[in-house]
VMD Tcl script that draws the C-alpha trace (Angstrom):
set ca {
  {-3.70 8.37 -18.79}
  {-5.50 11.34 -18.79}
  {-4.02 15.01 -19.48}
  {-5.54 16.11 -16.98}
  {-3.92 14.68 -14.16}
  {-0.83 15.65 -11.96}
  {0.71 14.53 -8.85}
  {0.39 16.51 -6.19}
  {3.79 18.55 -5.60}
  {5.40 17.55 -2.58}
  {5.72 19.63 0.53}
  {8.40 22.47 0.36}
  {9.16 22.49 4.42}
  {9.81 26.19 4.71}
  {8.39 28.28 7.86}
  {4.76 28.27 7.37}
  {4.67 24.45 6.57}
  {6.43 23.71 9.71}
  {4.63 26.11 11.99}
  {1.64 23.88 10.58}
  {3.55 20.59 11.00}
  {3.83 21.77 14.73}
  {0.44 22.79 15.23}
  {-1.17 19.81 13.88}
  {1.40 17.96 16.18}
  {0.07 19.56 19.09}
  {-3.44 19.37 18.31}
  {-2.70 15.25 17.83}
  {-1.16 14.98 21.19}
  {-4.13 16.77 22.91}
  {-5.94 13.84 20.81}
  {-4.53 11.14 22.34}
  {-6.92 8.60 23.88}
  {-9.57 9.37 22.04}
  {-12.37 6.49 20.82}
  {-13.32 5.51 17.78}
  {-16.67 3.76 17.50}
  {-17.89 1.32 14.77}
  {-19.49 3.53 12.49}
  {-22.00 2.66 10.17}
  {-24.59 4.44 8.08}
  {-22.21 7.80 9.63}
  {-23.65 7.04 12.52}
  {-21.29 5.43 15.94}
  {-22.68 2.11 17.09}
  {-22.61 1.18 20.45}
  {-19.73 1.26 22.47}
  {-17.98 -2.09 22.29}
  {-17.13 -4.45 24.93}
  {-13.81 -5.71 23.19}
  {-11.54 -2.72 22.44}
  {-8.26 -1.83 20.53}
  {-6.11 -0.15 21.83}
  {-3.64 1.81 19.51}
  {-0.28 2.76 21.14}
  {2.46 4.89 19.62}
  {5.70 2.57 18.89}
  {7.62 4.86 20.00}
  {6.87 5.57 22.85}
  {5.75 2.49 24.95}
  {2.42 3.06 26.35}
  {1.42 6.24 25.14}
  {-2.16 5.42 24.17}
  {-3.07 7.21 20.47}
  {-6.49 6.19 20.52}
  {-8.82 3.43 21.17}
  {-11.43 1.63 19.09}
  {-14.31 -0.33 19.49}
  {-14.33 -3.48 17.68}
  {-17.04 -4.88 14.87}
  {-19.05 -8.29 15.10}
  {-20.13 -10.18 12.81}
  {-23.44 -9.04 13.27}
  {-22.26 -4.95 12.84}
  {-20.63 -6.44 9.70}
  {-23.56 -7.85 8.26}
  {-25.75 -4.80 8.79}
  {-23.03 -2.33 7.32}
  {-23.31 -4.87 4.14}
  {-27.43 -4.54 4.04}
  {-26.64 -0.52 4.36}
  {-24.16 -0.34 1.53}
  {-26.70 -2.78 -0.56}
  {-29.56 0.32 -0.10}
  {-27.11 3.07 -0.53}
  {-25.33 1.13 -3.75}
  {-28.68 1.18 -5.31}
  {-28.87 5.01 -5.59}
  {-24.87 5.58 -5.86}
  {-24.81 3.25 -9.07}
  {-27.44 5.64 -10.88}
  {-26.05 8.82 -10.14}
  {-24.81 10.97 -13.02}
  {-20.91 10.65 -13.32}
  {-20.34 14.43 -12.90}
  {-22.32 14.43 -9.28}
  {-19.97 11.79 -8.49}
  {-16.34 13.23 -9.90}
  {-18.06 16.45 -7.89}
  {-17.99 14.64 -4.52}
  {-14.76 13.01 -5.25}
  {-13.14 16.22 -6.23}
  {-14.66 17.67 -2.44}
  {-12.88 14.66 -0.65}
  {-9.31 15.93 -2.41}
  {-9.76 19.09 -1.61}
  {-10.54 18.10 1.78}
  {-7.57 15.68 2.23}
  {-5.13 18.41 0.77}
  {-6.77 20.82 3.23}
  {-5.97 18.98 6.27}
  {-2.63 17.43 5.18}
  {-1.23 18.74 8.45}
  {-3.65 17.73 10.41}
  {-3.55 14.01 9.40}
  {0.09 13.83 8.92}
  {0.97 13.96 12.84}
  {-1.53 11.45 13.18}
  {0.71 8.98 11.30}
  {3.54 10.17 12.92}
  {2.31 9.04 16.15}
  {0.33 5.99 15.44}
  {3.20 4.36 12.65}
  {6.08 6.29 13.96}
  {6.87 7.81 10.77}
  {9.19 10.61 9.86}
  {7.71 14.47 8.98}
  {8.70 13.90 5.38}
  {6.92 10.27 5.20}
  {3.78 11.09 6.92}
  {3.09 13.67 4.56}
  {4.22 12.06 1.63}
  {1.54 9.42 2.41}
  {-1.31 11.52 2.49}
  {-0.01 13.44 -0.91}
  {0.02 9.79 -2.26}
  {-3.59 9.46 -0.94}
  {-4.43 12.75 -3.08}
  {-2.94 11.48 -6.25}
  {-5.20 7.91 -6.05}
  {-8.45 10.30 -5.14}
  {-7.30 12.65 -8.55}
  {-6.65 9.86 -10.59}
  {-9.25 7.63 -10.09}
  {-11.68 10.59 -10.60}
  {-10.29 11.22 -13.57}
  {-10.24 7.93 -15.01}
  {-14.37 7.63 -13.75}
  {-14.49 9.28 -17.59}
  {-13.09 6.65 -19.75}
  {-15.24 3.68 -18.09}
  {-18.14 5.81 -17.99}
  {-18.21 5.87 -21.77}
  {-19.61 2.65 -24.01}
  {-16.98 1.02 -26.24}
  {-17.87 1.10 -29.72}
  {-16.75 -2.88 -31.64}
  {-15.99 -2.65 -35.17}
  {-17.78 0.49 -36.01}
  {-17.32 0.06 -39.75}
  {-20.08 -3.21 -39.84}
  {-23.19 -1.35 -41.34}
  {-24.84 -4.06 -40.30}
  {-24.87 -4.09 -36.65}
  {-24.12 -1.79 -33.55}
  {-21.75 -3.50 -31.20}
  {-20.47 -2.06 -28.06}
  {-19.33 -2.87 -24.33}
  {-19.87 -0.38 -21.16}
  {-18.69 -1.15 -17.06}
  {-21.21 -1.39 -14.07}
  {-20.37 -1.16 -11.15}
  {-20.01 -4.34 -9.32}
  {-21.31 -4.63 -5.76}
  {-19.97 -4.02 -2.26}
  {-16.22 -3.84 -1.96}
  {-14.58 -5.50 1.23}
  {-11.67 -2.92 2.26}
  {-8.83 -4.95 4.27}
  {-5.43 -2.97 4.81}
  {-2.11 -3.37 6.49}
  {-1.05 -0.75 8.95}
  {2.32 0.81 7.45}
  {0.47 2.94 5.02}
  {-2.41 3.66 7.05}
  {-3.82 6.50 5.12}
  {-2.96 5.60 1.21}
  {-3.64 1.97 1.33}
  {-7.26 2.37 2.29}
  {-7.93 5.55 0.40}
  {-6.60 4.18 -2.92}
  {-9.19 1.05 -2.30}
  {-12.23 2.95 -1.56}
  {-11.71 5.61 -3.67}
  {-11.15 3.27 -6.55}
  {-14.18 1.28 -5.39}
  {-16.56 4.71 -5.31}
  {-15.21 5.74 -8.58}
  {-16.12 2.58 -9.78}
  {-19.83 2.70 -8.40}
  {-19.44 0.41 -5.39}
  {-19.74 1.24 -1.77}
  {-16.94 -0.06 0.84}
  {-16.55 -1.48 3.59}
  {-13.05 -1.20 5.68}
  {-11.34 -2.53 8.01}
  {-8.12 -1.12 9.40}
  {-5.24 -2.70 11.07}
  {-5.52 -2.83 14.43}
  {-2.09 -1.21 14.65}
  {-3.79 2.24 13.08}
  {-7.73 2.64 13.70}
  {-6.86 6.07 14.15}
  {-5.56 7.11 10.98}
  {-8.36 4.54 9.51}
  {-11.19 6.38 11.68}
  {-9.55 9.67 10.21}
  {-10.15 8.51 6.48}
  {-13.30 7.50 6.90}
  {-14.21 10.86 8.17}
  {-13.24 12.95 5.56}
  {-14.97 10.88 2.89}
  {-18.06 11.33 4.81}
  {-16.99 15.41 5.06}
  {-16.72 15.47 1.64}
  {-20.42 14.48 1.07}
  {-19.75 10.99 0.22}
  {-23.41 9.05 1.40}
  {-23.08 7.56 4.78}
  {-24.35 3.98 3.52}
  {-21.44 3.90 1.21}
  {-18.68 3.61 3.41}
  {-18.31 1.72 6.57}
  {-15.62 2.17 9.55}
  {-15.45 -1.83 10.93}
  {-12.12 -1.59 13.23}
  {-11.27 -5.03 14.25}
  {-9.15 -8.52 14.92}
  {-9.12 -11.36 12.56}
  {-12.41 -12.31 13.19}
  {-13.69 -8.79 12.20}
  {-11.82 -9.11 8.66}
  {-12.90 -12.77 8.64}
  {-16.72 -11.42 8.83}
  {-16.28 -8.69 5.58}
  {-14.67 -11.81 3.74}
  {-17.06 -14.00 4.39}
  {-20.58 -12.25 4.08}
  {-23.02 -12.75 1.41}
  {-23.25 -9.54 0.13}
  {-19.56 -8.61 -0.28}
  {-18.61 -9.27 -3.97}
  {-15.05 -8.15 -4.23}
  {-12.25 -7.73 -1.36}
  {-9.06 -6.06 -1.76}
  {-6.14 -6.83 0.81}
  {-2.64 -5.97 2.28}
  {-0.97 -7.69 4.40}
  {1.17 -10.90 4.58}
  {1.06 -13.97 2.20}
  {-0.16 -15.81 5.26}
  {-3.35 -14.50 6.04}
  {-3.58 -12.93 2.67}
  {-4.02 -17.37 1.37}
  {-6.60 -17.22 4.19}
  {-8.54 -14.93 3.22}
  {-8.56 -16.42 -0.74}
  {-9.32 -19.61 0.56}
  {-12.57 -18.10 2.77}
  {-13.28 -15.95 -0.08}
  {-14.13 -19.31 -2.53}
  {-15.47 -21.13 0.07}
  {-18.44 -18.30 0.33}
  {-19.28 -16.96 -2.59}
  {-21.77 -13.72 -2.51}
  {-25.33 -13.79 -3.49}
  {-24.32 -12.28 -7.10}
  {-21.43 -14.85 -7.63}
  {-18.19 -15.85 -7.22}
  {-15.89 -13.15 -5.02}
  {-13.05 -11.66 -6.32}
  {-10.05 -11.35 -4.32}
  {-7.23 -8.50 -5.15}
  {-4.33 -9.58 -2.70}
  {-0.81 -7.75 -2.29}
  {1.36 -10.15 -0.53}
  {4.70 -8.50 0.22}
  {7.73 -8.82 -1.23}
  {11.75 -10.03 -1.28}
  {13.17 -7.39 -3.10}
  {16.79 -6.98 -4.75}
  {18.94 -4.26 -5.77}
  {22.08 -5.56 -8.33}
  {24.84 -3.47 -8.50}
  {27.21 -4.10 -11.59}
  {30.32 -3.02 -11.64}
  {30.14 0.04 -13.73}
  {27.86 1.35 -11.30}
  {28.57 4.70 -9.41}
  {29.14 3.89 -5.85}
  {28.13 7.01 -4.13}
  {25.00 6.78 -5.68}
  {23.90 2.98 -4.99}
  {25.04 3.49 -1.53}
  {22.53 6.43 -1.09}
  {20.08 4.26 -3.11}
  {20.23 1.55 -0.62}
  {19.95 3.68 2.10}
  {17.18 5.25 0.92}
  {15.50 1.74 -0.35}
  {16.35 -0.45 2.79}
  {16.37 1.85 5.70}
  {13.81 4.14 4.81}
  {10.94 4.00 7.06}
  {12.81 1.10 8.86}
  {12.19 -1.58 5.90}
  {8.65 -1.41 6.47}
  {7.65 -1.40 3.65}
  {6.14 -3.91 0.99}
  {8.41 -2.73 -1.84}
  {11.64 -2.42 0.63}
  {15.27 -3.77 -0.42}
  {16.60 -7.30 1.31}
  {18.76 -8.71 -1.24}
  {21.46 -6.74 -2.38}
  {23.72 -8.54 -5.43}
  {27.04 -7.78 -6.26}
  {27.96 -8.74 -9.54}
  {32.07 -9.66 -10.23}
  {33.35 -7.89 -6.93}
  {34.55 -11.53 -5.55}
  {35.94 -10.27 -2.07}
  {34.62 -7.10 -2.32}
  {31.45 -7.53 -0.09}
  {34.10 -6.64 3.26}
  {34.32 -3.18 1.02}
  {30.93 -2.69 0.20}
  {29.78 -3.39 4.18}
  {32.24 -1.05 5.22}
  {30.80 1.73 3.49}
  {27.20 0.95 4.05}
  {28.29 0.55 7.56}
  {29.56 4.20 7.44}
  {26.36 5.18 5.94}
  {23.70 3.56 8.51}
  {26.12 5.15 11.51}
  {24.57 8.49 10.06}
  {21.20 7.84 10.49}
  {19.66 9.55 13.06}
  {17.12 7.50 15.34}
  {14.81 8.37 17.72}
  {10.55 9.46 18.14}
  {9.58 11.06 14.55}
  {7.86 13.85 16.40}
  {10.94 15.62 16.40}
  {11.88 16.37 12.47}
  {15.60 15.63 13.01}
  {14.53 11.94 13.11}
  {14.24 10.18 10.14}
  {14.04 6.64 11.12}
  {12.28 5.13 14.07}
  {10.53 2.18 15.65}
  {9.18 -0.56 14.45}
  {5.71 -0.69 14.63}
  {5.00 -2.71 17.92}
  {6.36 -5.60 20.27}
  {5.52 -8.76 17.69}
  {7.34 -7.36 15.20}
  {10.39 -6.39 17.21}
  {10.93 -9.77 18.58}
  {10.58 -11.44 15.11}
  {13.14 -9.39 14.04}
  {15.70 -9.63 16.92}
  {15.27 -13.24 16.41}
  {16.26 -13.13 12.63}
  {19.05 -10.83 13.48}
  {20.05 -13.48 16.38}
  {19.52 -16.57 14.13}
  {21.63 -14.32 10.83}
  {24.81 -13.04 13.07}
  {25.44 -17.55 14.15}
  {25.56 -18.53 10.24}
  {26.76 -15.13 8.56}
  {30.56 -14.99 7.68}
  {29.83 -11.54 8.41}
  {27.60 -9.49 10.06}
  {27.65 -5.59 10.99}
  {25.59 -4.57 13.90}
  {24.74 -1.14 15.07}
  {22.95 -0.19 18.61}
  {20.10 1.67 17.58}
  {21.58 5.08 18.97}
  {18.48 5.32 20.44}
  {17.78 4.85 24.44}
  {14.01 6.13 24.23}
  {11.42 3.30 25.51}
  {10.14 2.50 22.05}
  {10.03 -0.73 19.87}
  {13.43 0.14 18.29}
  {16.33 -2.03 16.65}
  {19.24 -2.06 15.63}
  {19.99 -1.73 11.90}
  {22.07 -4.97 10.57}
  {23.66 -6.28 7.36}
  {25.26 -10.01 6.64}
  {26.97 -12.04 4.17}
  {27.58 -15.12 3.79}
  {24.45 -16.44 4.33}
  {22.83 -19.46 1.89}
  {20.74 -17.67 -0.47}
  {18.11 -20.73 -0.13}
  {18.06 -20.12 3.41}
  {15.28 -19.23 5.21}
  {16.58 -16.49 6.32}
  {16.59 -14.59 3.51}
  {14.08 -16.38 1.23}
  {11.47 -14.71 3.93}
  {10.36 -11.66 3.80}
  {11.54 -9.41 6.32}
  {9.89 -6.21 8.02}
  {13.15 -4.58 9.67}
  {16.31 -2.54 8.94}
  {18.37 -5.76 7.86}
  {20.01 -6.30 4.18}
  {21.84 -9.52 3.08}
  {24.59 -9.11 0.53}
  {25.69 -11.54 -1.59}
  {28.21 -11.85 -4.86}
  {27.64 -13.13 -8.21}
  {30.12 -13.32 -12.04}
  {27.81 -12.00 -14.30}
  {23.99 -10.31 -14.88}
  {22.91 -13.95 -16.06}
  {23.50 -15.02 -12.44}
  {22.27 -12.21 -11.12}
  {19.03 -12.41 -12.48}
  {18.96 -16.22 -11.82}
  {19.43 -15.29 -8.08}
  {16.93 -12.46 -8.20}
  {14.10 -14.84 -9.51}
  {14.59 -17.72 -6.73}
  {12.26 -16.48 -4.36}
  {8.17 -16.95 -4.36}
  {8.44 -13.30 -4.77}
  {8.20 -10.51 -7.64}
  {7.27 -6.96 -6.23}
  {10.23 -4.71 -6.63}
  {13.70 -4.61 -8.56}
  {16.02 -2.99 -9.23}
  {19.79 -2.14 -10.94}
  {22.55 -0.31 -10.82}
  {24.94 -0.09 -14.16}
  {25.82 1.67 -16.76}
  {25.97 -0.95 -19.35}
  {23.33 -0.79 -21.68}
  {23.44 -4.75 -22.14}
  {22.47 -5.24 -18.37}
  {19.91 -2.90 -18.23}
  {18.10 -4.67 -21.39}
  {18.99 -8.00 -19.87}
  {17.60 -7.02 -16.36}
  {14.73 -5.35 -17.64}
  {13.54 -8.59 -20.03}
  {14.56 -10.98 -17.34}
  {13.87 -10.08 -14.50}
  {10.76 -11.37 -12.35}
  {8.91 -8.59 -11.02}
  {6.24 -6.54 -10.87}
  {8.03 -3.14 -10.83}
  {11.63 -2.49 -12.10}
  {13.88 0.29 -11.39}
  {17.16 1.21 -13.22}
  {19.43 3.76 -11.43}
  {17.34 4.92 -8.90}
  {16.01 3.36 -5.53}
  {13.11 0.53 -5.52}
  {10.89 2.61 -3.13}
  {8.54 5.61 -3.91}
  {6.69 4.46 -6.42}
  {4.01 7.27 -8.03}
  {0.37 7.01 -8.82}
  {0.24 7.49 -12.78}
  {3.68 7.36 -13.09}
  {5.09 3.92 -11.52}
  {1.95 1.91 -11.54}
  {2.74 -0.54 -8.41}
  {1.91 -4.10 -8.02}
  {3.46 -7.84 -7.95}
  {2.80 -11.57 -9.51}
  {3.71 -14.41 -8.16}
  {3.22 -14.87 -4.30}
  {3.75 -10.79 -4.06}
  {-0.23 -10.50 -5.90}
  {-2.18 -11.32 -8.91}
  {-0.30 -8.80 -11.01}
  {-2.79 -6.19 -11.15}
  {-1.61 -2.50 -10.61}
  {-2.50 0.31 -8.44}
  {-2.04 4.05 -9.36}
  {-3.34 3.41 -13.20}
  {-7.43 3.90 -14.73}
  {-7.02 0.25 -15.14}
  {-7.63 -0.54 -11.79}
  {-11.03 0.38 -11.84}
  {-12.25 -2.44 -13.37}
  {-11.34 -4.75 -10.47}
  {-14.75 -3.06 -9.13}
  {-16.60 -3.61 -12.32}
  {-18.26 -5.82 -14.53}
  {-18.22 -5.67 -18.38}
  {-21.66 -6.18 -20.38}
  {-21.59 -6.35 -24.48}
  {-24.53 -5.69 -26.78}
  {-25.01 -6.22 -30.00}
  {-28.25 -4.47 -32.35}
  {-29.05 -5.72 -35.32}
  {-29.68 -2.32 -37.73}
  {-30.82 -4.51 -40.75}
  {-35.12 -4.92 -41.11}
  {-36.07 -6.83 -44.42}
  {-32.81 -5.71 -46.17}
  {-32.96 -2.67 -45.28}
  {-30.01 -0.72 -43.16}
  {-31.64 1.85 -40.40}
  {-28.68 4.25 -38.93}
  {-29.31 6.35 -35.84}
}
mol new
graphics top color blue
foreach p $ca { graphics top sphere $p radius 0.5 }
foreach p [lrange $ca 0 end-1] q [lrange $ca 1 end] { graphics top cylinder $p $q radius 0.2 }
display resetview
């Protein structure tokens, strides 16, 4: 990791960041409605017959914005742009490009408060998350500049052979299809094409449909910044739009987020059309079923904020979010342990995140609030016992009501599924061997986590445990670029990481050469 990098400091919310919280609220809502074309080449295409239509979750028809929607045709042109533009990008001297990079920081950190409220509105998340998001998006932009140094340098092989030079060096690969879920609708995307620019190779992105906004927002400031126009394309879309980036000929690597379903789709469509320059590869991160265990040494206040903070933070929608949350030896204590998370979630505070004394909201929109309700219906007929709160909330939004069970069949499918909602299953366990044995029986490994202090369950957890990212005393959300370097195995992703220099080479191949220095028995040194 380099020295050289720092995460940026988190916003202290005194008077003059939230007069500018406010303001960039109000300029957002004068916003509303507005359209976001296809944009390719930085210039808007023509103004689509299909649209999207982005609404804020929290407020049932209040229209955010509305975006056109790219064919396969716009697709295929924004490829044979980035192919032009990748030709001059790949060339360029590192410094011009850690220059430009630096300029789209600066510009992110700039307008923090104007993108922030965006989010707010178009993911109905809190003050605190919305800006946390686009800090996150800062740290992947100072990062991956950073690292741009140590792959831009040849590898020297066994320097002490007299005989021969040997060393290895990155290019950059080729376009970079940019596919991204909607509930982080400013990092997700940024850490991708960032990564993918850093690495040489030009992107091109589709948002969710749930957030073109924020995605049309992104786009922008890259292209503030200085960043070419070929190298980045805005391609807001439905399936068949992401389909189309997938499938073209010139694509040679896609990253995606999203859900294990389409996520198999799209690695299936991926082998089945291979680009011109080879075989694609595919960077998937599939979700999660994640579990806190709690031993019984653990400190109760502080596992009950943890799980507060893990669960019902941003409304469990998130990847990385606690379901499954193991008791270990507390046979008959579960009643206890509801009772005081119970207390806890009848303290949060629900209701439209424009208003800062609202930490938790809506889900994002009417799909996923039915799924849930039906899960919730489906959990409270089996569970031997279930705690349901009413939302506290009688605004017109997609909101729900935060739930926890036991008793439910850990191999039900119930709770083997991921799910995208405020709801926790508890269940009890003897020992950490058991435990661990129930934490690894899902198709899952993203996020862990355990509270104890024994130092023989912490090693055991730790060395056992199946997941990608493990947490001891502390909650299983928030991971850090550079710090907590995020990413899954099993049906959660390939095991790769985010938020590390590593991930560069995802958008890179790797090319050797040897010299021989010898010339009639003679040794010639440069």
């Amino acid at each position: 990791m380099s020295e050289n990098f720092w995460n940026e400091p988190h916003v202290d919310w005194n008077k003059e960041s939230i007069a500018a919280m406010e303001e960039g609220l109000k300029r957002a809502r004068k916003s509303f409605g507005r359209y976001c074309p296809v944009m390719i080449d930085g210039k808007a295409m023509r103004e689509s017959q299909e649209l999207i239509y982005s609404f804020d979750p929290a407020y049932q028809g209040r229209v955010v914005g509305i975006a056109g929607v790219a064919d396969a045709a716009e697709v295929e042109f924004a490829a044979e742009v980035a192919l032009r533009a990748f030709n001059s990008w790949k060339n360029r001297k590192i410094e011009s490009i850690a220059d430009i990079l630096q300029k789209v920081g600066n510009i992110f950190r700039e307008r923090k408060f104007e993108l922030a409220p965006l989010i707010v509105f178009e993911v109905s998340k809190s003050w605190d998350e919305a800006v946390s998001e686009v800090e996150e998006a800062i740290d992947f932009i100072e990062l991956y500049r950073e690292s741009m140094i140590k792959f831009s340098e040849p590898v020297i092989h066994q320097p002490w052979i007299r005989s021969e030079k040997n060393y290895s060096y990155f290019i950059p690969r080729g376009i970079t299809g940019v596919v991204k879920g909607w509930n982080f609708p400013v990092a997700l995307p940024v850490e991708s094409i960032v990564a993918s620019l850093a690495a040489g190779s030009p992107a091109l992105f589709k948002p969710a449909e749930q957030s073109p906004v924020c995605g049309m927002e992104v786009v922008r400031y890259f292209l503030d910044a200085g960043v070419p126009a070929g190298l980045i394309a805005y391609l807001p879309g439905f399936a068949d739009t992401g389909k189309a980036i997938v499938a073209s000929p010139l694509v040679t690597q896609i990253t995606f987020t999203g859900s294990r379903e389409v996520g198999m789709q799209i690695y299936e469509t991926a082998a089945k059309n291979p680009s011109r320059f080879g075989p694609k590869r595919v960077d998937l991160e599939l979700g999660g079923n994640n579990l806190m265990i709690v031993g019984e040494s653990a400190i109760h206040d502080k596992v009950v904020k943890d799980i507060i903070i893990s669960r019902f933070g941003y409304n469990g929608q998130k990847c990385s979010a606690l379901q499954r949350l193991i008791i270990i030896n507390q046979q008959g204590n579960e009643a206890k342990w509801v009772e005081r998370l119970d207390e806890a979630v009848l303290s949060l505070q629900i209701g439209h995140p424009e208003d800062p004394i609202y930490r938790y909201s809506a889900l994002i929109d009417e799909a996923a609030r039915d799924k849930y309700l039906a899960k919730m219906k489906a959990s409270i007929k089996i569970a031997s016992k279930s705690v349901v709160h009413a939302s506290g909330c009688d605004g017109n939004g997609y909101f729900v009501s935060p739930a926890i069970f036991t008793g439910i069949p850990h191999e039900s499918k119930l709770t083997q599924e991921e799910v995208f909602g405020p709801m926790l299953f508890v269940f009890n366990v003897k020992n950490i061997e058991d435990a661990v044995k129930l934490a690894n029986s899902t198709d899952f490994a993203l996020t862990a986590g355990i509270h104890t202090e024994l130092g023989s369950e912490k090693d055991y957890f730790v060395k056992h445990c199946e997941s990608g990212n493990k947490y001891v005393n502390r909650p299983i959300t928030g991971s850090h670029p550079g710090r907590q370097p995020f990413g899954g195995h099993k049906f959660s992703g390939f095991g790769e990481k985010v938020g590390t220099p590593e991930r560069l080479k995802f958008f890179m191949n790797s090319e050797s050469v040897s010299v021989n220095l010898e010339s009639r028995g003679t040794v010639f040194e440069n």
